[in-house]
C-alpha positions in Angstrom: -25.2 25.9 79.8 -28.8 25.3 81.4 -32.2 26.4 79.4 -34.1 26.4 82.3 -34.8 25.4 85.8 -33.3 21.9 86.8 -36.0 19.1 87.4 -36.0 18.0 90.9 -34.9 14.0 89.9 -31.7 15.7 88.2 -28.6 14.0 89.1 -26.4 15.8 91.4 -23.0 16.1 89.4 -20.2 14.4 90.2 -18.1 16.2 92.6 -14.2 17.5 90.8 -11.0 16.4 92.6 -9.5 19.8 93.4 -5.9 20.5 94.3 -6.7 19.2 97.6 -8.8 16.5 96.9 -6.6 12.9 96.7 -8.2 9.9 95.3 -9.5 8.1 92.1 -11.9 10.3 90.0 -15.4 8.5 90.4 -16.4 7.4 87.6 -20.6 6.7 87.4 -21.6 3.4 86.1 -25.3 2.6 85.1 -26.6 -1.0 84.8 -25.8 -0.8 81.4 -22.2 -0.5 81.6 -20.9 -2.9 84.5 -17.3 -2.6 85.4 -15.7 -6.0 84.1 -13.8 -7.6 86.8 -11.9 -9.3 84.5 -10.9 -9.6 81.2 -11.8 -12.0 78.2 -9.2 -13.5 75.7 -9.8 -11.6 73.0 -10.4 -8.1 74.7 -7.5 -6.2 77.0 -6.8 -2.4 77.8 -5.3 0.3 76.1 -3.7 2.9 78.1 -3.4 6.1 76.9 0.2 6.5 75.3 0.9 2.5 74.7 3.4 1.8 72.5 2.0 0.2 69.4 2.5 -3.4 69.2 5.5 -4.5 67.3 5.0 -6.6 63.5 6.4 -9.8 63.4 9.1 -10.5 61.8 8.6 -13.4 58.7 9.9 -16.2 60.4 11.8 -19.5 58.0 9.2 -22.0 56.8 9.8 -25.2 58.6 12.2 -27.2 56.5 11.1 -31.0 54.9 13.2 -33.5 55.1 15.9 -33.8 52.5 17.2 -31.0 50.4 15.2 -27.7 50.7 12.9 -26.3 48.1 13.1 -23.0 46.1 9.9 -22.0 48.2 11.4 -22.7 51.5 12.7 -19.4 52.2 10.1 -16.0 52.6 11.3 -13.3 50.5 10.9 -9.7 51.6 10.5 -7.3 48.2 13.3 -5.8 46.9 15.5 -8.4 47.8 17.8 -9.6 44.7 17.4 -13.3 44.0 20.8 -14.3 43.1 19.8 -17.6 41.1 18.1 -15.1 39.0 20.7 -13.0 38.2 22.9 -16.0 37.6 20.3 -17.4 35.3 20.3 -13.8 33.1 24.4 -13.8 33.0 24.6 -17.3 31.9 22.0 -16.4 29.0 24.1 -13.0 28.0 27.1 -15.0 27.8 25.6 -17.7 25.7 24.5 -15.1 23.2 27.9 -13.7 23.1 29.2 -16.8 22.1 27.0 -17.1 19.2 27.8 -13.6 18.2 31.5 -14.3 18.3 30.7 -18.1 16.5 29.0 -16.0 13.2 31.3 -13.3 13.4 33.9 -15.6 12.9 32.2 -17.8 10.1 31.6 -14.7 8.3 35.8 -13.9 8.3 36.2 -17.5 7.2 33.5 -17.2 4.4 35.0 -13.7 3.0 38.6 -15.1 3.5 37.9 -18.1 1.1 36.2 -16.2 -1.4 39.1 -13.5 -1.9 41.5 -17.1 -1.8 39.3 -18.6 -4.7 39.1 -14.9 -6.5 43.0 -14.8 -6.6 43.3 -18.2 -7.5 40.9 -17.8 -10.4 42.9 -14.7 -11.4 46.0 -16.7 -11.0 44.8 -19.4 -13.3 43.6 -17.0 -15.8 46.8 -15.3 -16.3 48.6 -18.2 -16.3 46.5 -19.7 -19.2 46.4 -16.8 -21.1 49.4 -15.6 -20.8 51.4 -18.8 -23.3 48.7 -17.6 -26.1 50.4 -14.2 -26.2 54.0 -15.7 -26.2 52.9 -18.1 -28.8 51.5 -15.5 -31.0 54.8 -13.4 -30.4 56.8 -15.9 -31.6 54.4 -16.6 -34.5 54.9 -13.2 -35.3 57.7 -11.2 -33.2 57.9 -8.1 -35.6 54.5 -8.0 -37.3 52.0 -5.1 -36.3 49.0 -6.6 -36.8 46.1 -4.3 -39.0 43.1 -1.8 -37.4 40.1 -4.6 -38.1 36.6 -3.6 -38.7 36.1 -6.8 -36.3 37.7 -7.3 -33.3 39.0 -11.1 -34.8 40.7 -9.5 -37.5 43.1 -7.9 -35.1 45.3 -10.6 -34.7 46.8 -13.8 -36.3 46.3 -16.4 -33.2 44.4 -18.8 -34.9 45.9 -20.5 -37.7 45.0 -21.1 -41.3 45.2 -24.4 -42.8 44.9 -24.0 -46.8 45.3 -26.9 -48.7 46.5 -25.7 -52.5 44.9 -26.0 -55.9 48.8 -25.9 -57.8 52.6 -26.0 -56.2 52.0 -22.7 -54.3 55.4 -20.2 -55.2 57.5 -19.0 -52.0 54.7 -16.5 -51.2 52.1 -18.4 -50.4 53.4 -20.2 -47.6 51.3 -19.7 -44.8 52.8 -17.5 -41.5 53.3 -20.1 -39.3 55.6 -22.1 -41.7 57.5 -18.7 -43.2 61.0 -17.9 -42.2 61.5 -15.1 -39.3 62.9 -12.2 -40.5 64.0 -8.9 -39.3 62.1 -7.1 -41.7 58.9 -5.9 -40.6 56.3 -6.9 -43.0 53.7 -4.0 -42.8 56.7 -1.8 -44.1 57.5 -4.6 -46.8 53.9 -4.1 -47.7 53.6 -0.8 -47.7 54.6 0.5 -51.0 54.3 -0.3 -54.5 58.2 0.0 -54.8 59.8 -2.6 -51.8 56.1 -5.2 -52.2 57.3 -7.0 -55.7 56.5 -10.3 -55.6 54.0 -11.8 -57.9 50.1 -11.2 -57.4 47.7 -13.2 -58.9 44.8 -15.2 -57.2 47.1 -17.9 -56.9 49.0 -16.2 -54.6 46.6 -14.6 -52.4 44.2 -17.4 -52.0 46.2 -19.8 -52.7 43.7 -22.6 -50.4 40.9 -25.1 -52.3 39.7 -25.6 -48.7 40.2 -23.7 -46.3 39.8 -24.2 -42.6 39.9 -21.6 -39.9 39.2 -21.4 -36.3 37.6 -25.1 -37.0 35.6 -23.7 -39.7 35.8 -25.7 -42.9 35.4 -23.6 -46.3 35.2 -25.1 -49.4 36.5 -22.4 -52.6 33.7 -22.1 -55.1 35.3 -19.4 -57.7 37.8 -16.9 -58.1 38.5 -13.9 -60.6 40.7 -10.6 -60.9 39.0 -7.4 -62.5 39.2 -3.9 -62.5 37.9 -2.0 -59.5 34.8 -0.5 -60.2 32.9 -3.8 -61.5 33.9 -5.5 -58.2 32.2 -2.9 -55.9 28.8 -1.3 -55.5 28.9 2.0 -57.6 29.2 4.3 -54.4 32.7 2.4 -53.3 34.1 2.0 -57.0 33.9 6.0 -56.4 35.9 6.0 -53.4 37.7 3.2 -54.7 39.2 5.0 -58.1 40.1 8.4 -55.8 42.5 6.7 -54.4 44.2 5.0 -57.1 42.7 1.4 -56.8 44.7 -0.5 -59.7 42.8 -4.3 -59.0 40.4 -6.1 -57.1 40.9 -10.1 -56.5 38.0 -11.8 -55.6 37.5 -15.4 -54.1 34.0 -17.0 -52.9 34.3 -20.0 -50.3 30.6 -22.3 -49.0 30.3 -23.8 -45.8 26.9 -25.2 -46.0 24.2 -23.0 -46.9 26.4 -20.0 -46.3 28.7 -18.0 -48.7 31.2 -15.5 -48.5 33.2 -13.5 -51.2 36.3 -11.6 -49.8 38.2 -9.1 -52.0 41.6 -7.6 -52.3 41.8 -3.6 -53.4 45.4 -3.2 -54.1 46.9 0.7 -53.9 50.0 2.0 -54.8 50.6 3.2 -50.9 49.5 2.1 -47.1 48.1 5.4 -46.5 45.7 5.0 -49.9 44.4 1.5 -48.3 44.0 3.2 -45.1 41.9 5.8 -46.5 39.7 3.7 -48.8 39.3 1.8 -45.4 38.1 4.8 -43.2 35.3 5.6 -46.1 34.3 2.0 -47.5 30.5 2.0 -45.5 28.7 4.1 -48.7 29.3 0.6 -50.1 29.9 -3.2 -50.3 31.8 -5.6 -51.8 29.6 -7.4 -54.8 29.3 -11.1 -54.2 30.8 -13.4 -56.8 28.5 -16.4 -57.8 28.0 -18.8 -60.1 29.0 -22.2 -61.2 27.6 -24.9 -58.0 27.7 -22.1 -56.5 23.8 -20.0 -56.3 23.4 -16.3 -56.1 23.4 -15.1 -52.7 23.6 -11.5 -51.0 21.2 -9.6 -53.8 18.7 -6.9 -52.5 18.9 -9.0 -48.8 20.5 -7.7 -45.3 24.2 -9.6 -45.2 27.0 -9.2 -43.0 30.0 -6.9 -44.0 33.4 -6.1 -43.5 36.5 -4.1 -43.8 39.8 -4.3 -43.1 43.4 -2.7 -44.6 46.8 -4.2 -44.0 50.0 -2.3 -45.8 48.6 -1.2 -49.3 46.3 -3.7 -49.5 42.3 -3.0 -47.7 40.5 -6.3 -47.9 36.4 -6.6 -48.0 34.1 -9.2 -47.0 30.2 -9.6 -47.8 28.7 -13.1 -46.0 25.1 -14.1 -46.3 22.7 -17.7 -47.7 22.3 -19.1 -50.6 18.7 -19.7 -50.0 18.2 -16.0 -50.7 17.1 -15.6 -47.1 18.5 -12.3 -45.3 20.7 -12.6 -42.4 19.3 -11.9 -39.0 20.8 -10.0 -36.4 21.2 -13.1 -34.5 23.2 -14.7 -37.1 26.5 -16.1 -36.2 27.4 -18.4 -39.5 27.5 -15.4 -41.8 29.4 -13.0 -39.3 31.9 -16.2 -38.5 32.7 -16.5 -42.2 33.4 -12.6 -42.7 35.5 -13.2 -39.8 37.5 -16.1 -41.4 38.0 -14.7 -44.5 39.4 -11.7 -43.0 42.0 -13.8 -41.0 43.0 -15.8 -44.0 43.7 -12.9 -46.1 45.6 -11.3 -42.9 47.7 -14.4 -43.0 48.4 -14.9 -46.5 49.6 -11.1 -47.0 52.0 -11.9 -43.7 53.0 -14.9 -45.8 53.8 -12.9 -48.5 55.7 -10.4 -46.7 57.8 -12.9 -45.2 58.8 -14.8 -48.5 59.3 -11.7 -50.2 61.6 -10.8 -47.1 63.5 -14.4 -47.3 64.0 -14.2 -51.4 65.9 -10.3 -50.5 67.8 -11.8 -48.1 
């Protein structure tokens, strides 16, 4: 579009090659834009609709001499690397094998405990079970009594007793008396079939006295109506169910005492009862002599047991006048003793009386 008139130096324009017009189209060139002949090395021509030119393609590194190197090689991305993949394989097996290496030193560990556990058990039974024969034997138709204390419950330790006189046929101790048929806790039971002599002779018949590798030495003994040998609460208990005496013996190991007494009833059931209500009360300890008062207005260990018509009583405490802790294990062993030697003596008894019948 033209604003105005043309100047008179315009250029005439250049003329249009028409349909019947052959020929280049002229092209003007000024002096500023000479038409280069030729070409330099870095310039060329571009024709309209050239192909683009083609990317090379990475071409292998030249190799040295010898072996070639990791780097020798160009890698395109996303091209798997097969020494790494073998590298990450041998690593998951590795740590497969160490799994499989704990898993079975953990089977190995559990399998020798369980061995050791059944071996223990093994040994245990086997070692134990001889004591139980043994005291079967000892004893193959005695039942033994209901203790206070679990070591009254049976005879498996013995008593060694060495005798003040020539003891008579009932005070030989169990593990020297006959075996009868004749169970002794029956023989023991009543009044009528138990008719052997009783005196402290015969129930504690022992000067020394050594049980469960405790030595005793006997201090005293005495016989006496029931009442005087008990605390006034038991003498109650004691006389309602027909108590007819009380023997009493007191044994020293040291600086610790013991008295145990023997109630005697007409009938196991009478012992039994006096047994199942002797905590209002105690047994009174019997001093006197070498031996010092001991188990007056201080804590002391007690204990009760019944065996046919017979319930026995222990009181255990020192002769220094001290009280006896709750960690005390001298007084509650001699409680214990004396328990197990009366146990054994009226066994003894049973069993002579059950010999001299037969």
């Amino acid at each position: 579009m033209s604003n105005g008139p043309a100047p008179d130096n315009a250029a005439k324009p250049l003329p249009r090659r028409g349909a019947d017009t052959p020929g280049r189209i002229p092209t003007q060139y000024g002096p500023g834009n000479p038409v280069a002949e030729t070409l330099t090395e870095s310039q060329y021509r571009v024709r309209p609709g050239a192909p683009n030119l083609p990317i090379p393609e990475p071409q292998r590194a030249a190799e040295p001499d010898g072996e070639p190197s990791p780097m020798s090689f160009a890698v395109r991305p996303g091209t798997p690397d097969a020494s790494v993949h073998e590298e990450f394989q041998a690593m998951l097996d590795r740590q497969e094998a160490a799994s499989a290496r704990r898993r079975r030193r953990l089977w190995l560990g559990t399998a020798l405990v369980a061995v050791l556990v059944l071996v223990g058990t093994g040994a245990t039974l086997l070692t134990t079970r001889p004591a139980k024969q043994s005291a079967a034997a000892a004893s193959p138709s005695a039942a033994a009594p209901t203790a206070s204390a679990p070591a009254d419950t049976a005879p498996a330790i013995p008593v060694q007793q060495t005798p003040t006189d020539t003891p008579s046929p009932t005070a030989v101790p169990s593990a020297l008396a006959p075996t009868t048929a004749v169970d002794p806790a029956t023989l023991l039971g009543a009044a009528a079939t138990d008719t052997a002599p009783l005196s402290v002779v015969t129930l504690f018949p022992g000067k020394s006295v050594t049980v469960d590798n405790h030595s005793y030495t006997q201090a005293l003994t005495t016989a006496s109506a029931c009442a005087p040998a008990v605390t006034p609460n038991l003498a109650a208990v004691l006389t309602k169910y027909g108590c007819r005496k009380v023997f009493r013996a007191s044994y020293a190991t040291g600086t610790t005492a013991v008295t145990v007494g023997v109630g005697v009833f007409d009938s196991a059931a009478q012992a039994a009862a006096v047994k199942a209500q002797a905590t209002v009360g105690n047994l009174e300890p019997l001093s006197g002599g070498a031996l010092p008062a001991f188990c007056h207005a201080v804590a002391c260990r007690l204990s009760v047991n019944a065996y046919g018509r017979y319930a026995y009583f222990t009181v255990a405490g020192y002769t220094t006048g001290k009280p006896v802790p709750a960690a005390d294990t001298s007084a509650l062993a001699a409680g214990t003793d004396m328990g197990r030697m009366v146990f054994e003596n009226l066994l003894a008894r049973a069993r002579g009386e059950a010999t001299a019948k037969n």
